[in-house]
TITIMAR-191798 format. One record per residue (C-alpha): x, y, z. Coordinates in pm, whole numbers, padded with zeros to 5 digits, always signed. Layout:
# TITIMAR-191798
XYZ ...
This chain:
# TITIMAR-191798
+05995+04055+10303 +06331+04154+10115 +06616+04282+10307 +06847+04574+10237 +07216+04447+10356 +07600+04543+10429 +07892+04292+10411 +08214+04442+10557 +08474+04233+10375 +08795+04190+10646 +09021+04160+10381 +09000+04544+10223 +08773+04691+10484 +08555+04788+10239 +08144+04756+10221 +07933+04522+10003 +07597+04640+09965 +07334+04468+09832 +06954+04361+09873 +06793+04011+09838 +06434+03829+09977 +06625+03549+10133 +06904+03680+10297 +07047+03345+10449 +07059+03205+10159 +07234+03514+09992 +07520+03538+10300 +07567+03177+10320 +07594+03247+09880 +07875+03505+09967 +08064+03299+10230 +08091+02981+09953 +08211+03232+09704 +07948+03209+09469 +07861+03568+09404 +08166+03740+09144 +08117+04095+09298 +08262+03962+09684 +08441+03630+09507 +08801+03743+09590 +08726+03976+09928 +08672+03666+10189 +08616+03675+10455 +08299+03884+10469 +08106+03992+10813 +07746+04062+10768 +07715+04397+10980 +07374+04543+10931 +07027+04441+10749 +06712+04602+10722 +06382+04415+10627 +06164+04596+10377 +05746+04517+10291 +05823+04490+09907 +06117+04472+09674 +06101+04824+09523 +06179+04997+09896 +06493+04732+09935 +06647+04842+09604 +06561+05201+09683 +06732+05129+10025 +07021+05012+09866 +07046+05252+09579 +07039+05531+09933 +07330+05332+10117 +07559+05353+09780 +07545+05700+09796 +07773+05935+09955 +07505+06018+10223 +07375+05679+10256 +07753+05593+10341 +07790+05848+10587 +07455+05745+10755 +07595+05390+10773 +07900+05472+10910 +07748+05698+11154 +07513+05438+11295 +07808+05168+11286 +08016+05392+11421 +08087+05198+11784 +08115+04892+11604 +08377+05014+11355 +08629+05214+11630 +08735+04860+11682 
């Protein structure tokens, strides 16, 4: 399995979007700091994942949530969870 996923970083409010086959590994990666791209936005929240049968339809998954539309659709289904 790989695994499409969104970081909400509480320091700019801002998504981190990314995809990865272990994703505990890759949070827990994040949280220490280790990855350049989310370095200096601590702390992050993971907010939504999505598991995917093969690598090509997690990257395609991302590519869709970096869009304009995939960011919409995002919002839209976190949309209770970010009114708060």
């Amino acid at each position: 399995m790989y695994y499409t996923y969104v970081l909400l970083s509480k320091k700019d409010d801002n998504f981190y979007i990314g995809f990865t086959k272990d994703l505990k590994n890759r949070f827990r990666k994040h949280q220490l700091g280790k990855v350049y791209s989310t370095k200096l936005r601590q702390p992050l929240i993971l907010i939504y994942y999505e598991a995917c049968l093969n690598k090509i339809d997690a990257a395609r998954r991302e590519k869709y949530f970096k869009s304009g539309q995939g960011k919409r659709s995002l919002k839209n289904r976190l949309k209770f969870y970010l009114k708060d």
